[in-house]
N, C-alpha and C positions, 0 to 999 in steps of 0.2 A: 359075579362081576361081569361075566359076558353079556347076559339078558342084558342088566343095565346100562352098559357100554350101547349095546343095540339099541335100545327107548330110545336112548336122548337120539342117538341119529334119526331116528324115526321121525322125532318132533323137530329137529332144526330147520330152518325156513330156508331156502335157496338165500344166497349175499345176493345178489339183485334183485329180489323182493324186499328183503328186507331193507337193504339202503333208500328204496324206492318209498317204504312206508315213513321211515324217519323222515326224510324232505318237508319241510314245512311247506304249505303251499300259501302262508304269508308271512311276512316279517311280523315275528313276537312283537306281543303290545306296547312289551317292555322297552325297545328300543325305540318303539314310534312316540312314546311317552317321553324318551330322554333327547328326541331330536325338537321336540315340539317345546320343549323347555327352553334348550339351548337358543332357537331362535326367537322366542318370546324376550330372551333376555337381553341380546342383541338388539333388539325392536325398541324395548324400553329403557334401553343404555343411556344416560344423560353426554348433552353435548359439551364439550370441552369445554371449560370458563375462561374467557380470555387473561390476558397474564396480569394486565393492568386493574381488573376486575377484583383478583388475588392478590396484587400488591397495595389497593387501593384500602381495605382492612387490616394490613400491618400494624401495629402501632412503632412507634418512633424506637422504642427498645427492640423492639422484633429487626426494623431494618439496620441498627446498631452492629447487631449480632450477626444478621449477614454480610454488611461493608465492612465489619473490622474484625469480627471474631467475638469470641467469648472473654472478658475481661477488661473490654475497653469501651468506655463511658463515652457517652454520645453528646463530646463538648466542642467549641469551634480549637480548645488547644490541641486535643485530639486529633482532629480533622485537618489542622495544617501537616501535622507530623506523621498520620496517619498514612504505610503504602498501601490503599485497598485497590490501587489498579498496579500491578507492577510488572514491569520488564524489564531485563538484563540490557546495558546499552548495545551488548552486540544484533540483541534481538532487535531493538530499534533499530541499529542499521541495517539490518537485512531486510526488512518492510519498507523502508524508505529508501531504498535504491533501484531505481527504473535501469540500470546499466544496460542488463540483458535485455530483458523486452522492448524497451528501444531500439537496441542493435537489428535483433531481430524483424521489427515491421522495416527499418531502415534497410535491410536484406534483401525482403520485399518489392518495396516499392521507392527506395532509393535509386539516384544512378550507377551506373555499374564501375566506371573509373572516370579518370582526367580526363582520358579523349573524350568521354561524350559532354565533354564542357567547355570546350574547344569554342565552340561557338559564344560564350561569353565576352561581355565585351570589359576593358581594363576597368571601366566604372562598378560593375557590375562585383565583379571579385573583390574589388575594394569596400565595397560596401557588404560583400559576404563576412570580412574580415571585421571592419567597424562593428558589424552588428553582435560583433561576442565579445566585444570588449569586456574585460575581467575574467574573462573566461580562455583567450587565444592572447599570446602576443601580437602586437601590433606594428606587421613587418607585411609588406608588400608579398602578394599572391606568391609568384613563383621561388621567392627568397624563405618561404614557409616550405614551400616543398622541396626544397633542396634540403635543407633541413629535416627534415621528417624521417621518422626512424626507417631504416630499409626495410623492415618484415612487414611493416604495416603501408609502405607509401602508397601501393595499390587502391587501399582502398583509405585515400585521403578526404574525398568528395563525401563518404559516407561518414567518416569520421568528425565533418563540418556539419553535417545534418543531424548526425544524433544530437550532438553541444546546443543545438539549436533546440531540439524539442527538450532537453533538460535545464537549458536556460528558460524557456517559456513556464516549465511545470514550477523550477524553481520561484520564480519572481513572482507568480501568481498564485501562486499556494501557500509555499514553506515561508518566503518571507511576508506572508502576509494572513496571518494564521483565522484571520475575522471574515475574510472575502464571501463568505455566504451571509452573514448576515444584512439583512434585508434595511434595518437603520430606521423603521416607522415610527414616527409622532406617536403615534396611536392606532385605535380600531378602525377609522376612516379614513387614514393615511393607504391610498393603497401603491402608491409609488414606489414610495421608501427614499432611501436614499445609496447612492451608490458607493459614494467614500466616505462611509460611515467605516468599513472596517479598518481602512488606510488611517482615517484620523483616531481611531481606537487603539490601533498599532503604534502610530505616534506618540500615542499619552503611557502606553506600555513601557515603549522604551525610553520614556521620562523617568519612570517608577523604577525600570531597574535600576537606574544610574541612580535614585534615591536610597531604594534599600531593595536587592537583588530578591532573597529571599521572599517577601512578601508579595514581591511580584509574579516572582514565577507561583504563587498560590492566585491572584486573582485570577492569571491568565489560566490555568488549570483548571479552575471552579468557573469560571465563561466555559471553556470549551465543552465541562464535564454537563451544566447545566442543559447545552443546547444541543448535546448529542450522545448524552448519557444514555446508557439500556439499563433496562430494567432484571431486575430489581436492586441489582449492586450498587448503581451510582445515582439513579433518582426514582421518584414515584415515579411520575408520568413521564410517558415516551410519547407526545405529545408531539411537541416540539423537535425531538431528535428527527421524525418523520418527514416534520413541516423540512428543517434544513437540509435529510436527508436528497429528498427533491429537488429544493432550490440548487444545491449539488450537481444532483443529474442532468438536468437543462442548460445548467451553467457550462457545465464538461462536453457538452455535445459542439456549444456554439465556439469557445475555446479548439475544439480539434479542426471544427471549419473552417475558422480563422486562419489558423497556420497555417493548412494546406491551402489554401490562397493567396496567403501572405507572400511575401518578396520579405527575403531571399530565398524562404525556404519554395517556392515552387520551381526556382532555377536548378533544384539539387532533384528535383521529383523524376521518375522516369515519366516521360512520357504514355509509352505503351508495354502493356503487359500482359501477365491472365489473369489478373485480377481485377476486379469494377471498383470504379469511385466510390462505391455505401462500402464494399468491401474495404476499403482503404482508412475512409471514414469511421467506421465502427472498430476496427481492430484500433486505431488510435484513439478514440475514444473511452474504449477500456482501458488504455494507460493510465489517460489522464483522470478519469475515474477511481479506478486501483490506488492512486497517488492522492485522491480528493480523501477518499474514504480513510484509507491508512493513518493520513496525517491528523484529519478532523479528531480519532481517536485517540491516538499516541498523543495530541498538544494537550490531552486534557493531564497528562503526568505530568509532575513535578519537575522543577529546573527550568533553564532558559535554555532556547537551542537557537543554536549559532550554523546557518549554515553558509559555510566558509570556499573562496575560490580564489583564483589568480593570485591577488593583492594581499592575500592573508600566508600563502604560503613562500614568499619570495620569489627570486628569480630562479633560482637552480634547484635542485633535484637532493635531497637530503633524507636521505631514511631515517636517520638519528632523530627528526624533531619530532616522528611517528604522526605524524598529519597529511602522509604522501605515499602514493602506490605506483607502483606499473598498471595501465591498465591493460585488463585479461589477454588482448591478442599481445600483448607488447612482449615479447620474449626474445631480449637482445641477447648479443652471442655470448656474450661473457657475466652473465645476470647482471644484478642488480649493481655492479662492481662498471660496467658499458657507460650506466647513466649517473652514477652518484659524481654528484658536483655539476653536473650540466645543463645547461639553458630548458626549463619548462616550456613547451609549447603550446600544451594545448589541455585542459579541462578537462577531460572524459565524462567525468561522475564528483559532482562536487562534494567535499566535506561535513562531514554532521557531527558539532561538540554540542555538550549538555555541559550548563555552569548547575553548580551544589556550592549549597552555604555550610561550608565546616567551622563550626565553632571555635576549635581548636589551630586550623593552620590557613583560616579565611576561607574564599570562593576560589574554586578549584573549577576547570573544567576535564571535563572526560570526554575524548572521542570514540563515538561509536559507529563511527566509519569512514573512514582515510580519505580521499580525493583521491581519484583514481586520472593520472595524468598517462600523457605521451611526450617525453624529455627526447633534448636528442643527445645521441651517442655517440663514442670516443669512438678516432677512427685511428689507424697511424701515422695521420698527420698531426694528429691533438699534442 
């Protein structure tokens, strides 16, 4: 047992020899064979097929089955009754209220209080006033700010400026759901026409006042047509693109507009650290954000109503559920300061959707309050 024990020590090679001889001195074939594959295959990967390409071969049962599911027949009664695009109405009002981000650019590049308005002249304020008609009572400049809740009076000047850019988004967008379409004769027409969507809107709200329901499908099936994505709501995304566009250039000259508009440049600060493209673009995306939102959302079902001043009465009423505090308004005594008292001012207007119920008629549902500034019991009230 000793002899033998001895041999093998005899023959054992030093560990540093022998680690030294194991060393490859090149990478096995075998690997160079499986890196040479992998990029071969990479190389010859085919290039992605565009979606329209892949929608384009569907047949009409195929995109059935994606827009409604399995079970439901690809007929126009379907199609009216069918929700293949659907949202909760809370969810719509949470996409269509600009509140905050308004507030916010208005932060920005609003003025800072009353003093630096000082220099206005009585015409001047009066016409700040006139110009939110539906949106502001209509009471003489300083008789509004008396009035004005205490937490918020500071900043009254910014509170006239937000109203302003959501009465612009409103009128020009929400109440008028066609404004991109272009209105052409034809393939030659390169013009178009301008109140083509205004007199479309008009013949709409003909239709409702005929028969509610059927309306809110034509208007649904326009919007769904011209801005639909693929594959859910149409073949071709064609079209969604062309008015995606007309969109973007339309919203650029829109934020121009206002920011040199009267009134709103008397409310503007003059100097700050931020540059005029800076001002420009960050409004831009609002009115954007609001173009885009909406173009989508009106392709859903129902009629939407969006509702301010005149719709909610004069005074402050939580019960009729169509009225809010808006965000900063936090009187002393809640919602208990302002119920029953003179509405002053619009913050964030109202969004109802009308449904045709078979059973108990057309019903509307709100799905987002008006978000007002009432004013408040004092102890003199």
């Amino acid at each position: 047992m000793a002899k033998t024990k001895g041999a093998k020590q005899k023959i054992q090679a030093p560990k540093g020899t022998k680690r030294k001889a194991q060393k490859p001195s090149s990478p096995p074939p075998r690997k160079q064979k499986a890196q040479k594959t992998e990029q071969d295959t990479e190389e010859t990967k085919p290039a992605p097929r565009p979606i329209e390409d892949a929608v384009a071969l569907l047949t009409s049962d195929e995109l059935a089955r994606i827009r409604y599911g399995d079970g439901y027949p690809f007929n126009l009664w379907d199609r009216k009754i069918g929700d293949w695009l659907v949202k909760s109405n809370d969810e719509i009002g949470r996409e269509l209220r600009n509140e905050i981000s308004i507030r916010r650019w208005v932060d920005y590049f609003g003025v800072e209080n009353v003093k630096d308005v000082k220099h206005l002249s009585d015409d001047q304020k009066k016409k700040i006033i006139s110009s939110l008609d539906g949106w502001c009572v209509q009471i003489p400049w300083n008789s509004l700010l008396n009035r004005f809740p205490f937490c918020v009076k500071k900043d009254f000047t910014k509170y006239l400026l937000c109203v302003l850019i959501e009465k612009d988004i409103v009128t020009k967008m929400y109440d008028n759901p066609f404004w991109y379409l272009d209105g052409k004769k034809g393939p030659d027409d390169e013009e178009g026409d301008e109140t083509f969507g205004q007199r479309l809107k008009y013949l709409l709200d003909r239709f409702v006042e005929a028969d509610p329901g059927d309306a809110s499908l034509l208007r649904s099936d326009i919007s769904r047509l011209a801005n639909g994505t693929l594959p859910c709501q149409v073949r071709s995304g064609v079209w969604g693109k062309y008015h995606a566009e007309r969109r973007t250039r339309q919203v650029e000259q829109w934020a121009a507009d206002f920011i040199a508009s009267e009134p709103a440049c008397w409310l503007l600060r003059q100097n700050n650290t931020f540059s005029e493209q800076d001002r420009h673009e960050i409004l831009t995306d609002i009115y954007r954000w609001s173009a885009e939102k909406w173009a989508h959302i009106s392709s859903l079902r129902g009629n939407y109503n969006f509702y301010q001043l005149p719709d909610l009465g004069k005074t402050f009423n939580k019960e009729s559920g169509l009225v809010k505090r808006a965000n900063d308004h936090v009187p002393p005594f809640g919602d208990e300061s302002v119920e029953g008292m003179r509405i002053l001012l619009v913050v964030c207007g109202g969004i109802r959707v009308q449904w045709e119920n078979p059973d108990q008629g057309d019903e509307f549902y709100v799905c987002a309050k008006a978000s007002v500034l009432a004013q408040e019991k004092t102890m003199y009230h």
